[in-house]
BAFI-3210 file (N, C-alpha, C; in Angstrom, 3 decimals, decimal comma, padded with zeros to 6 digits):
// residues 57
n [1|2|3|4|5|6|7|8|9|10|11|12|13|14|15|16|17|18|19|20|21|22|23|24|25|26|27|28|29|30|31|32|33|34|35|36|37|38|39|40|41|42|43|44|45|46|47|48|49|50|51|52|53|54|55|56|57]
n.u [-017,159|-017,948|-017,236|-014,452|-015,156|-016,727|-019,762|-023,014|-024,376|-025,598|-027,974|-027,654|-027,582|-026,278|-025,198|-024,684|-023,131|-020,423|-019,587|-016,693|-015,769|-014,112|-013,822|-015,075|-016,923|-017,820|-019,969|-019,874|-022,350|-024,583|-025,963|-025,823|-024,832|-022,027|-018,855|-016,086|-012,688|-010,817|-012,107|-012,297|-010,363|-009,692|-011,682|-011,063|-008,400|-008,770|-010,597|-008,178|-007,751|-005,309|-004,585|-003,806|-005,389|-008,021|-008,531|-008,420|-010,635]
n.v [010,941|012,456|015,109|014,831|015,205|012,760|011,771|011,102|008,425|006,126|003,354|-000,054|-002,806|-005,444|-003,593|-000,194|002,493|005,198|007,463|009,384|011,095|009,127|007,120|004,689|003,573|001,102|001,004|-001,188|-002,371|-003,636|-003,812|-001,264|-000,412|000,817|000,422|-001,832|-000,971|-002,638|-002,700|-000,199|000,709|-000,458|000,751|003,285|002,965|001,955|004,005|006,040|007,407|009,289|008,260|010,756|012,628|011,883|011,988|014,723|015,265]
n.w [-077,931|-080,129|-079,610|-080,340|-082,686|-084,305|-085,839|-084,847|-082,193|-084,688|-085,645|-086,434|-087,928|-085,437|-083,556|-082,386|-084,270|-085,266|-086,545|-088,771|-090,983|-093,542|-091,899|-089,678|-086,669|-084,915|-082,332|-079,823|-077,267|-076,157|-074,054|-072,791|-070,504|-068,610|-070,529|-070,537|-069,156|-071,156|-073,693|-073,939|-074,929|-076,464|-078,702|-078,369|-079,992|-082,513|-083,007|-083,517|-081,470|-078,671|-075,888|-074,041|-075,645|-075,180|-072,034|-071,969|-072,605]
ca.u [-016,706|-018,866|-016,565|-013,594|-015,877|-017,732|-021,240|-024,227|-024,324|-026,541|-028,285|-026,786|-027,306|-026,258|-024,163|-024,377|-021,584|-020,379|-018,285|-015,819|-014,868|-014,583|-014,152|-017,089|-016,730|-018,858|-019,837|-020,434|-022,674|-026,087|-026,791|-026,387|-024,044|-020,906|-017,799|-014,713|-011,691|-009,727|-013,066|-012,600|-008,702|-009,615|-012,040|-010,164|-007,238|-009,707|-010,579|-007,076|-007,604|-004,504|-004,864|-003,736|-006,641|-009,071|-008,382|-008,322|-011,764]
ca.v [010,759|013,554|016,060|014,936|015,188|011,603|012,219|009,458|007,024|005,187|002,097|-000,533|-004,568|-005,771|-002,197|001,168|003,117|005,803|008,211|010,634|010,973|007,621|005,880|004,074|002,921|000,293|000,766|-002,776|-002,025|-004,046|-003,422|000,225|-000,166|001,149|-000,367|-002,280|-000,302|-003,273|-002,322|001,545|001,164|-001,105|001,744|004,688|002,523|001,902|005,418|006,532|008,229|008,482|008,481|011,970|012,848|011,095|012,443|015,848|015,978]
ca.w [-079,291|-080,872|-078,973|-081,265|-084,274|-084,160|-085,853|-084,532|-083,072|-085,620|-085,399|-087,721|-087,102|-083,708|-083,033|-082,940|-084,779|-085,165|-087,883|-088,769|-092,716|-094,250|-090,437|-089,064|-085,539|-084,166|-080,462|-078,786|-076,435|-076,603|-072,475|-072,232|-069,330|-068,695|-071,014|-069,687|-069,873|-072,449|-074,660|-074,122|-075,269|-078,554|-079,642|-078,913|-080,886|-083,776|-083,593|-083,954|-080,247|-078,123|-074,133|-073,695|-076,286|-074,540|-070,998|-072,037|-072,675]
c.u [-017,176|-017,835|-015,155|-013,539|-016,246|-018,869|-021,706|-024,185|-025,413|-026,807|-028,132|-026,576|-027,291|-026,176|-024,961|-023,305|-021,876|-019,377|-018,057|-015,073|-015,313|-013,902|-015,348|-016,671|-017,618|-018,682|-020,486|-020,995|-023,927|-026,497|-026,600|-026,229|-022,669|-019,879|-016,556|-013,461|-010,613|-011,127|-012,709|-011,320|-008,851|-010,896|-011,390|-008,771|-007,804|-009,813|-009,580|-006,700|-006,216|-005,239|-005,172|-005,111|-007,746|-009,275|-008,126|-009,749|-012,862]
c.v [011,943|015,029|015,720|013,830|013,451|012,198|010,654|009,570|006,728|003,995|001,399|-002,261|-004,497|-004,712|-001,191|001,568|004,569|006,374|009,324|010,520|009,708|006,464|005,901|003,215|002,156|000,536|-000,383|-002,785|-002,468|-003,741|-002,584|000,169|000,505|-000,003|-000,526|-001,376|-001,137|-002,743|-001,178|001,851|000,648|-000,104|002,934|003,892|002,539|003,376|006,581|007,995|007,783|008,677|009,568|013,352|012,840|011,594|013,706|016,186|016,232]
c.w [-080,154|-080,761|-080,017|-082,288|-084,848|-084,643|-085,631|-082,910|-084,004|-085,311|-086,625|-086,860|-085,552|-082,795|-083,203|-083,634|-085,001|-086,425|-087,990|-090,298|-092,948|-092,572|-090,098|-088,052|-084,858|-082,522|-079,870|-077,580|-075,771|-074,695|-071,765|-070,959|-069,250|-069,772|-069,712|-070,286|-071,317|-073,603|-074,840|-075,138|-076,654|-079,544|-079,494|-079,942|-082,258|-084,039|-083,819|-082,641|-079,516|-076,261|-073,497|-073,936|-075,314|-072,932|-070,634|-072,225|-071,455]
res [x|x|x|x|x|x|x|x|x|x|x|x|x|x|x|x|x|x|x|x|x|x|x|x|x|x|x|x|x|x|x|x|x|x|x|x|x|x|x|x|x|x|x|x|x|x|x|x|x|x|x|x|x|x|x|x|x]
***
């Protein structure tokens, strides 16, 4: 995420998050394991990432 311009994460309540301008992305992550890909697809959607994006890096 940092790679297209994400600053953090931050610690914030339950989450981490994360931001870019006035977005703030929560990362759901409390056991610092790998994510499920339906998780990976509803934050790159939140973060206005498309696929192509995302698999280019």
């Amino acid at each position: 995420m940092r790679q297209l311009g994400f600053d953090g994460p931050y610690s914030g309540g339950k989450h981490q998050f994360m931001s870019k301008g006035n977005l703030t992305l929560r990362i759901p992550n409390p056991h610092q394991t790998d994510i499920g890909r339906e998780l990976l697809i509803r934050i790159l959607r939140q973060a206005g990432i498309n696929k192509d994006e995302w698999e280019q890096l």
